[in-house]
Wavefront OBJ file of the C-alpha trace (Angstrom):
o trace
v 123.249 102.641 126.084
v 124.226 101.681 122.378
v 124.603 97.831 122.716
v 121.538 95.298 122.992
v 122.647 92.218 124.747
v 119.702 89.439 123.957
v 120.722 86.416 126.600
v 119.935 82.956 125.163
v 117.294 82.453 128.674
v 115.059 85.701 127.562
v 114.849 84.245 123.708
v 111.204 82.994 123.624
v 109.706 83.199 119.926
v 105.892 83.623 119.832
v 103.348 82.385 117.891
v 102.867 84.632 114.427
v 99.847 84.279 112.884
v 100.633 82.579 109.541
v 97.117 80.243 108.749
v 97.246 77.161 109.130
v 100.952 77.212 109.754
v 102.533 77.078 113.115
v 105.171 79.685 113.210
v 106.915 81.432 116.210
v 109.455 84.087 115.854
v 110.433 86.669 117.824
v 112.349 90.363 116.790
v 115.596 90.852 119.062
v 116.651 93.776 116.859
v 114.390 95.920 115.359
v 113.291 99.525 114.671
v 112.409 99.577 118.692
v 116.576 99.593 119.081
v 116.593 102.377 115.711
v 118.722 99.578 114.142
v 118.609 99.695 110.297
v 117.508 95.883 110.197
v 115.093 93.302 111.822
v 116.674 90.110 113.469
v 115.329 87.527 115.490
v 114.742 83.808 115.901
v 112.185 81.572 114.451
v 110.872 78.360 114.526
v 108.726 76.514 112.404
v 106.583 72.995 112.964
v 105.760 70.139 110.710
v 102.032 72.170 109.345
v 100.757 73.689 106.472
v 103.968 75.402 104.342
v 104.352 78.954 105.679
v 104.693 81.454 103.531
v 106.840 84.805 102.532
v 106.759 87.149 100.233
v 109.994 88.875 99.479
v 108.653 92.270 97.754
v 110.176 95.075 100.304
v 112.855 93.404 102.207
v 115.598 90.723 101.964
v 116.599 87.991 104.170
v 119.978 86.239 105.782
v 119.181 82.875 107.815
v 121.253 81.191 109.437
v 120.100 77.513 110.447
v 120.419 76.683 114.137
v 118.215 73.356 114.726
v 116.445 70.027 112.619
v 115.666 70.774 108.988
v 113.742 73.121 107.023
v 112.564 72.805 102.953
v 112.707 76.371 101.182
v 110.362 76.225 98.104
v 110.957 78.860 95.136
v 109.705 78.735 91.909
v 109.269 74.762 91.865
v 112.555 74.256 93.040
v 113.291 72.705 96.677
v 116.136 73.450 99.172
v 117.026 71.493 102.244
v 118.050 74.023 104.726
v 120.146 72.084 107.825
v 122.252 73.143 110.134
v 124.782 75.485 109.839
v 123.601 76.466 106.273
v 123.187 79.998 105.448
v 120.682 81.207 103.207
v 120.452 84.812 101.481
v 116.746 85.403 100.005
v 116.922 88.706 97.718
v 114.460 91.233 97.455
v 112.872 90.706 94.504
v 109.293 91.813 93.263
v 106.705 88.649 93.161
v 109.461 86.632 94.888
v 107.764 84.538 97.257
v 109.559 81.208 98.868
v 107.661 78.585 101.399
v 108.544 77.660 104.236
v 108.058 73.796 105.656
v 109.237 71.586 108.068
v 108.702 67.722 108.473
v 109.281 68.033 111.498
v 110.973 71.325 112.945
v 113.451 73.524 112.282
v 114.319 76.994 114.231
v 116.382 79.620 112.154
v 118.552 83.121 112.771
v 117.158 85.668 110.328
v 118.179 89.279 109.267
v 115.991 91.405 107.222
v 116.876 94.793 105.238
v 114.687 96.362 105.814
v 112.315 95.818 109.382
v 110.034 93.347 107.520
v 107.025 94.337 109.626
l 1 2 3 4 5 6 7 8 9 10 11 12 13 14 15 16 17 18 19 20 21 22 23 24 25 26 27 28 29 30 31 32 33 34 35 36 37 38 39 40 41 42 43 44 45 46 47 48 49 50 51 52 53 54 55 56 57 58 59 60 61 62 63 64 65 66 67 68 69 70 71 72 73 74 75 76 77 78 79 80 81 82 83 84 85 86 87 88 89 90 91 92 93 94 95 96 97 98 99 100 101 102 103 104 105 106 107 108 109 110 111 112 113 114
């Protein structure tokens, strides 16, 4: 079979060990499927900032639920619903992830991240 059909029931994101972040994601498309990218869903809780360094891959979110702050170089981002975010690969590019409360995200990575 050639198509993956992830139904919204069997998406359960699971705890990634981050620190002292809390951080659940799961892959839905990955190398498992041979696919050229990772994508999956993750959610993030109001904790320690989270974060990702964006040396080997790049990144496409898409925003889904409550409100998350991107933090790159200094400079803040407010990433709400229905906002789409591209993060480029970029050596010693490294953005942080936070929520004040929680926030649960659509990514795509190029490419698998892990």
């Amino acid at each position: 079979m050639l198509i993956f059909l992830n139904k919204a029931r069997d998406i359960k994101p699971e705890p990634l060990d981050v620190g002292e972040g809390k951080f659940n994601l799961v892959d839905l498309v990955s190398q498992a499927q041979s696919a050229p990218v990772s994508a999956g869903v993750a959610e993030i809780w109001k904790s320690a900032p989270v974060d990702f360094d964006y040396d080997n891959d790049c990144a496409v979110c898409y925003m889904i639920e409550g409100e998350i702050t991107l933090t790159e170089g200094g400079e803040q981002h407010s990433f709400l619903p229905g906002d789409v975010v591209y993060i480029p690969q970029s050596a010693g590019l490294v953005v942080l992830w936070e929520s004040d409360s929680y926030g649960k995200f659509f990514y795509v990575t190029y490419p698998h991240w892990r």
